[in-house]
C-alpha positions, 0 to 999 in steps of 0.5 A: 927267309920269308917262311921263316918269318911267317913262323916266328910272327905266329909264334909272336901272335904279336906281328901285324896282327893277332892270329885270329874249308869246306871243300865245296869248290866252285868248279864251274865259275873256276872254269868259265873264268880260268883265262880271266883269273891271275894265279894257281897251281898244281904239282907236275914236272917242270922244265929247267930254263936257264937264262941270263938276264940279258936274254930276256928281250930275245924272248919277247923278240921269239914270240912276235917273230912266232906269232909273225910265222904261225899263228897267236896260237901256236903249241910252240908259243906256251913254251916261248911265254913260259920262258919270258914269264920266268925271266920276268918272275926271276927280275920280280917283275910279276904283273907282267910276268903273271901276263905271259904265263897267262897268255901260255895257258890260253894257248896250251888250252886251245892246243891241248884242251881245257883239262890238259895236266899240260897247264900244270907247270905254267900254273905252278909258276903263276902261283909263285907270282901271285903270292910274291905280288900278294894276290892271296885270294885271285890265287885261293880261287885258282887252287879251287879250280886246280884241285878240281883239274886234277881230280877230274884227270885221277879221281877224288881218291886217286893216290896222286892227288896227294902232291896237290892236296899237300901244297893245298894245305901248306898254302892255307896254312902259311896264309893264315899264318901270314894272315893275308887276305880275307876269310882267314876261317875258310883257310882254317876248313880248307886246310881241316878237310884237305888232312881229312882228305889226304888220311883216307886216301892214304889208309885205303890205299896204303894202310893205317900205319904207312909213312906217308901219314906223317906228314899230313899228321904233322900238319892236321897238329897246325891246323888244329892249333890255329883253329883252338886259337882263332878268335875271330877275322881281323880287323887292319886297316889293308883288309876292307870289309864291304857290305853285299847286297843283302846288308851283310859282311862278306868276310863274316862266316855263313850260318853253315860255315859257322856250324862247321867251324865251331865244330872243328874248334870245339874237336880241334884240341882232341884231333891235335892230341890225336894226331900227335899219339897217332904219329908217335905210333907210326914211328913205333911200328916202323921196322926202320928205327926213327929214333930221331923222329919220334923224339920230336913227334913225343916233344910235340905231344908234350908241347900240345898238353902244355900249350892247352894247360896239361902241365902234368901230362906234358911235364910227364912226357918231357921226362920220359923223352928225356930218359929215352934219349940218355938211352939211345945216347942222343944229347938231350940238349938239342931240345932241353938246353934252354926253354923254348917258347910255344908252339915250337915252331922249330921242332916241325922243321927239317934238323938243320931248321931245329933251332929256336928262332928266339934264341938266334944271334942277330946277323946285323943290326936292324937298320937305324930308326927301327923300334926294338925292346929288350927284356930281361925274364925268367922262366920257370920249372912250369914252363912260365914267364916271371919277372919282366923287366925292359932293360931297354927300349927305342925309336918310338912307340915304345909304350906300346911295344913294351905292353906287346912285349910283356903281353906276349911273354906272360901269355906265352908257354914255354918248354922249360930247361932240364937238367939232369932230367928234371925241369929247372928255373932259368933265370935272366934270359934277354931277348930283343924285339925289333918292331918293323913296319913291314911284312917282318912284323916282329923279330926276336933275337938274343941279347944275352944268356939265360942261368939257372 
């Protein structure tokens, strides 16, 4: 649930906040302060710990009665603390949980040695805390450190730093998204240079049109998206910007950083468009018919052109996707039943998440006092938003909430409907915004039906 409301806030660019990498890791100041930090992780195998909630005092008990027999240090003790952390992770209690998984690692590096792959489930679980408590940045600094522990067990350009550079990328990105912490920028670099990464590992290693690009094309679409779309560091009131020394902010971009990150934004409409054709062609090469996914992979490229002003090119691609699928006899529907606003989230998910988040029935109703609106609009063969109109509004703010309503519907592209492959005008589609206080942001559900 909480990924799926990362996404729909980006799709609102509407939620707390407006949507606004270099890879130079700081390896020595992540090792020296690796026992002091709270967070990371790297991809490994875990073990499977099964336990009730009663059992958690027994491991407290275990470590003492160990530390009692053996020493603080004991191999057998990581285990102990791994298990209590996970038990205290599992009643949401991450402060102490990141405590003993914390304590595990000093002892799996006092046993094993400060580059052991040992850490890696330890520190895989400490990322899970971290996030949940909100520590964003203390977990950025340990990916840092644990992208180099990995690099320095394989190789910059070893085919297993594929699992870690992945996670690293998604992390970012869900970060951005969620627009928490500070220096949303490096994110959005981290994220460009880590696709790069991930590119020429894979062609060297595997050719140029191999499977395992597609994902990693997938998410170079996103970053690429925010990066066109970043317009700045925001500026809430949980995010404090402080003065270093030199008088200047810490969160503002260095003179390098900038260069770089005008860079990428200046290509990132290019490398997105790329990126998608690119996908669409490794589908196409693929002996093993995906049908399915090239669909999706030609929708998000006629979804790119729309979203950057290239009606012609993406009313073009609908059109020819649509004809493909009458072909294959796949249900054009699933994708042009009803417009769908962009970017389309959905469409990069797994088939049983191809649904369009704005158009689901709520499940309940919000609780009393949350503010909602309910507009009613139509959208038009172009993909755009006509004839607003708040059917209702509550619970305060309603000023407000109405002006981020229309804002984001008269900003917002949408995917029009065909019929009988040719878009069509929709006409009174309502749909209900609930304004939360809290991490939700902005929901929308449906309140009725759009007609042609």
């Amino acid at each position: 649930m909480e990924r799926e409301s990362i996404l729909t806030r980006t799709l609102l660019r509407i939620g707390p906040r407006w949507l606004g990498g270099m890879l130079g890791l700081a390896v020595a100041a992540a090792v020296a302060g690796a026992d002091e930090a709270t967070g990371g992780a790297v991809i490994g195998t875990e073990p499977t710990v099964d336990m009730a909630p009663a059992e958690a005092p027994r491991y407290a008990d275990a470590v003492a009665r160990l530390e009692e027999e053996y020493t603080a240090y004991d191999s057998l003790l990581s285990e102990q603390l791994l298990s209590l952390g996970l038990q205290l992770q599992s009643h949401g209690q991450h402060e102490d949980a990141l405590n003993a998984f914390k304590r595990a690692l000093h002892v799996t590096r006092i046993n094993e040695g400060l580059y052991a792959l040992g850490q890696v489930p330890i520190i895989n679980r400490m990322l899970d805390s971290l996030t949940s408590a909100g520590l964003w940045n203390d977990a950025h600094r340990q990916f840092d450190y644990l992208y180099w522990l990995n690099k320095r067990n394989y190789g910059a350009s070893d085919p297993r730093m594929l699992p870690i550079i992945d996670r690293m990328v998604d992390w970012h990105l869900n970060a951005y998204s969620a627009q928490r912490g500070v220096r949303m920028y490096r994110r959005l670099m981290m994220a460009q240079e880590l696709n790069l990464k991930a590119v020429d590992i894979i062609e060297n290693h595997f050719g140029d049109n191999d499977s395992r690009l597609a994902d990693v094309l997938r998410r170079a679409q996103w970053t690429n998206y925010y990066l066109a779309t970043y317009s700045g560091e925001p500026s809430d009131e949980d995010v404090k910007i402080t003065v270093s020394i030199n008088g200047s902010a810490p969160n503002e971009p260095t003179e390098h950083e900038r260069a770089v990150l005008l860079d990428y934004m200046d290509r990132s409409y290019s490398q997105g468009r790329d990126a998608l054709k690119r996908l669409d062609r490794i589908y196409a090469s693929d002996p093993n018919p995906h049908t399915v996914e090239r669909v999706r992979a030609k929708i998000a490229l006629g979804d790119w052109f729309l979203v950057f002003g290239k009606q012609r090119k993406a009313l073009g691609v609908y059109a020819e996707v649509h004809h493909q699928l009458e072909e294959n006899q796949l249900n054009p529907a699933r994708w042009f039943s009803e417009p769908r606003p962009l970017p389309d989230v959905a469409l990069h998910g797994s088939d049983a998440q191809e649904t369009d988040p704005t158009a689901a029935a709520a499940t309940s109703e919000p609780p009393p006092g949350v503010p909602y609106v309910i507009v009613s609009f139509d959208v038009n063969e172009s993909g755009k938003v006509k004839g607003v109109v708040v059917v209702e509004s509550a619970g305060g703010g309603e000023e407000k909430n109405q002006h981020q309503v229309r804002r984001w519907l008269l900003t917002t592209r949408f995917r029009p409907r065909f019929d009988k492959g040719r878009p069509v005008l929709t006409q009174d589609m309502v749909r209900r915004f609930h304004f939360y206080e809290d991490a939700r942001g902005v929901e929308i559900t449906s309140a009725g039906a759009g007609s042609s």
